[in-house]
N, C-alpha and C positions, 0 to 999 in steps of 0.2 A: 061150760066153755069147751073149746075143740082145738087137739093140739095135736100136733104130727111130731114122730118121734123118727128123726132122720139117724140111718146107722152105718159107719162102717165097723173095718174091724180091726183095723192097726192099732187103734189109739189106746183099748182095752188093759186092764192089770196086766202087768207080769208077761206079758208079751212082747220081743224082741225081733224076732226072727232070722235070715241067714242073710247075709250079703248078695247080691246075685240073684235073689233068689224070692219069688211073691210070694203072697201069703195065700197060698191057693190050696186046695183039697189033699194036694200031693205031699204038704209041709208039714213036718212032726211035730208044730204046731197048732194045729188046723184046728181038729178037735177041740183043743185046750182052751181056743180063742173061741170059740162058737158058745164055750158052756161061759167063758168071763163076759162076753159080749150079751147071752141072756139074763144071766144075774143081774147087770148094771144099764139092760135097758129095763128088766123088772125094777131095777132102785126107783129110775124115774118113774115107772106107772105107781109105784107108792108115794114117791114125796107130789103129784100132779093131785092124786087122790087126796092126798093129805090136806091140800088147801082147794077140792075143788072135789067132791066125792062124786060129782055127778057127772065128771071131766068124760068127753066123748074122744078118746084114744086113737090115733092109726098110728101103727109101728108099721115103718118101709124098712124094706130088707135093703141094704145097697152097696154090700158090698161084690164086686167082683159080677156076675150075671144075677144078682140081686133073689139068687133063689138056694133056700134052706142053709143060710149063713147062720142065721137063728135055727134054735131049737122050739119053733112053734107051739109045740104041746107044752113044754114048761113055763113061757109065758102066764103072766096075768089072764085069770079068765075077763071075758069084755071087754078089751080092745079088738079092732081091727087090723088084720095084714095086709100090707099092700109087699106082693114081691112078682120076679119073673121078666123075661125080657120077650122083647123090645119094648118101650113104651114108647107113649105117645110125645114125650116130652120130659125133660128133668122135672123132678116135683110133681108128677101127673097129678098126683091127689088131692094137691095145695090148690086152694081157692082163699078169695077175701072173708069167709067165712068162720076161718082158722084163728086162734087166738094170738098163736105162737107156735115157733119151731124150737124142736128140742136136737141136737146134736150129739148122739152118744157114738165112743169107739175111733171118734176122726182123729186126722194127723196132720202134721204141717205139711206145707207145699214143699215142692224139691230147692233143692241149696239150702236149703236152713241149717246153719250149724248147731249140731247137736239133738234134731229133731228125731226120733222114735221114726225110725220107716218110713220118713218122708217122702214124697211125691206128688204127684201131679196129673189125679187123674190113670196116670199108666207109669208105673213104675220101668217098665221095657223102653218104653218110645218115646215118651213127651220131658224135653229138659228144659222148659221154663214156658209161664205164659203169662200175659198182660193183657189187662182190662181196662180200656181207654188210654194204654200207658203205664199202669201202673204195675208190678207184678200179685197176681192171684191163687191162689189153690181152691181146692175144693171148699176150706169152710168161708173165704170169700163170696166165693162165685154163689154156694147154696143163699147165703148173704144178703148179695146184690140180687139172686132170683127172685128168691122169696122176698124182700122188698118191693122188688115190681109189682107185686100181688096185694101190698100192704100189709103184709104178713110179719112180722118180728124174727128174730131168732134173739130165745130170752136164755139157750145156755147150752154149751158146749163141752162135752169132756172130751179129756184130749193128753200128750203127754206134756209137759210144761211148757214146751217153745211151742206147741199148738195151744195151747191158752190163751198164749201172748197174741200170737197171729190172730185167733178170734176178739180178743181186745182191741189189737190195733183199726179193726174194719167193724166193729160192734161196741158200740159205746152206750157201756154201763150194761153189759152182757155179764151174769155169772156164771161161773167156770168151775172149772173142776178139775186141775192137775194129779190124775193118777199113779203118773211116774215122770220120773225127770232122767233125761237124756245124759251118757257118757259119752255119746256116738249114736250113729245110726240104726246099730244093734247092740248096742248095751245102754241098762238104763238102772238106776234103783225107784223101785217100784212100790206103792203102798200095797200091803195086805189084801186082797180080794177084798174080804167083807169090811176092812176099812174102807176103799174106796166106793164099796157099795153104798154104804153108810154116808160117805161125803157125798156121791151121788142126787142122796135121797132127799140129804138137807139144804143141797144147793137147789135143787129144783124147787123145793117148795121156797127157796127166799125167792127165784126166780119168778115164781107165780106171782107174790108178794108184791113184788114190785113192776108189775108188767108194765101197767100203764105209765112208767119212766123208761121204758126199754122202746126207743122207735124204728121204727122200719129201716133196712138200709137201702138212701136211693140213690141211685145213680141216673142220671137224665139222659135219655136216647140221641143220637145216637149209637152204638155198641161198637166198638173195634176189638174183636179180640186176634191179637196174635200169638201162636203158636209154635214154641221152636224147639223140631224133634230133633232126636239123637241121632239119626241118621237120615243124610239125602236122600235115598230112597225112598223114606217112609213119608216125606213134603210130596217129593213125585207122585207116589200113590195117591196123596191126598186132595191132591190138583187134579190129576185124572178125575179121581172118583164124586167128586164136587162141586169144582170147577173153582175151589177156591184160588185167592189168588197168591204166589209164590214171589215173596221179597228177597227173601237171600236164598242159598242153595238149603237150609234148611229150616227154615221158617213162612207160614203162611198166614194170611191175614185174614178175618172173616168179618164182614160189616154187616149191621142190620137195626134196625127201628128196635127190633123184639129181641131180649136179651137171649130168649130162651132159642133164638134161630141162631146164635153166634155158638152153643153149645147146651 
């Protein structure tokens, strides 16, 4: 079988970060988060292998410009990398040929209380977004893409109130609570290689039972609305796209194709 292993990197052990402040190159965590983020995408290419040895692997990089988040050389030998920007689309890689989507490193959408470094997409610019109406973050949205494809997402790790959010929009999705949130920057955290460990075991019940894990679909067609933190940032957005601007800082974007609305 063939399975894409989608990454960011908030969601990882032990990782909190600063107020104010991304989790980008310049952060005294950076490092820290790159070697937890390969460990526990390594968990997953072991528990995938575990119930599937002959499992055909792509690990996507995606956090932040989606290049060298990972520590590529310490990976699993035999998998594939997909990383680097621009592409051609969310999920470039993903086809109906895919068995399942795995989720390692993600985090809740913005306003969550108590969510590990919540956000939405852009920790700087974007304060809320909705999908037909509904509100979404990233392990939504990957959700509803890879659905459109008929692709599953059979598990997610994440910090606990990201669990739940992948529950709430993934039904009969196994999870993997690595740390549970105080705040947005404090959290108690399981042990690395404990959470590697649960990792490795949730993905192999995930394999286990794929065939009860079904696609998330949502029927065309897409409205997603977009509402930054600052006017400006809609202005720019109108200009640059011609989307169209509902209040002074939120913009709306319609389409048949999920993957045209973001």
């Amino acid at each position: 079988m063939k399975f894409l292993i989608c990454t960011d990197l908030e969601g990882v052990a032990c990782v909190t970060g600063s107020a104010g402040q991304p989790l980008d190159r310049d952060h005294k965590e950076y490092e820290f988060a790159r070697q937890m983020l390969t460990q526990e995408v390594n968990a997953a290419i072991d528990g995938l292998r575990s119930s599937d040895s002959g499992a055909e692997i792509v690990v996507g990089d995606g956090h932040s410009d989606g290049t060298a988040n990972i520590i590529y050389n310490e990976l699993r030998k035999g998998v594939k990398i997909f990383s680097g920007v621009p592409r051609p689309r969310q999920l470039a890689v993903l086809d109906k040929t895919f068995a399942g989507v795995l989720m390692i490193g993600y985090h809740p959408m913005a306003g969550v209380t108590s969510g590990v470094l919540s956000h939405s997409f852009s920790s700087r610019s974007i304060q809320n977004m909705w999908l037909n109406g509904r509100l979404i973050g990233e392990i939504g949205l990957t959700a509803v893409q890879a659905g459109s494809l008929g692709v599953p997402v059979i598990f997610v790790s994440s910090c606990k109130a990201g669990t739940e959010e992948a529950k709430d929009w993934i039904e009969g999705v196994e999870t993997v609570a690595v740390k549970e949130g105080y705040g947005r920057n404090c959290a108690l955290s399981l042990h690395p290689e404990d959470a590697q460990e649960q990792i490795r075991k949730g993905v192999a019940r995930a394999v286990g039972k794929l065939h009860e894990i079904q696609p998330v679909r949502i029927p065309p067609p897409y409205e997603l609305q977009i509402e930054y933190k600052l006017e400006s940032t809609a202005e720019a957005e109108v200009r640059a796209t011609g989307s169209r601007r509902i209040d002074s800082r939120t913009i709306v974007r319609k389409s048949e194709d999920i993957f045209e609305v973001y």
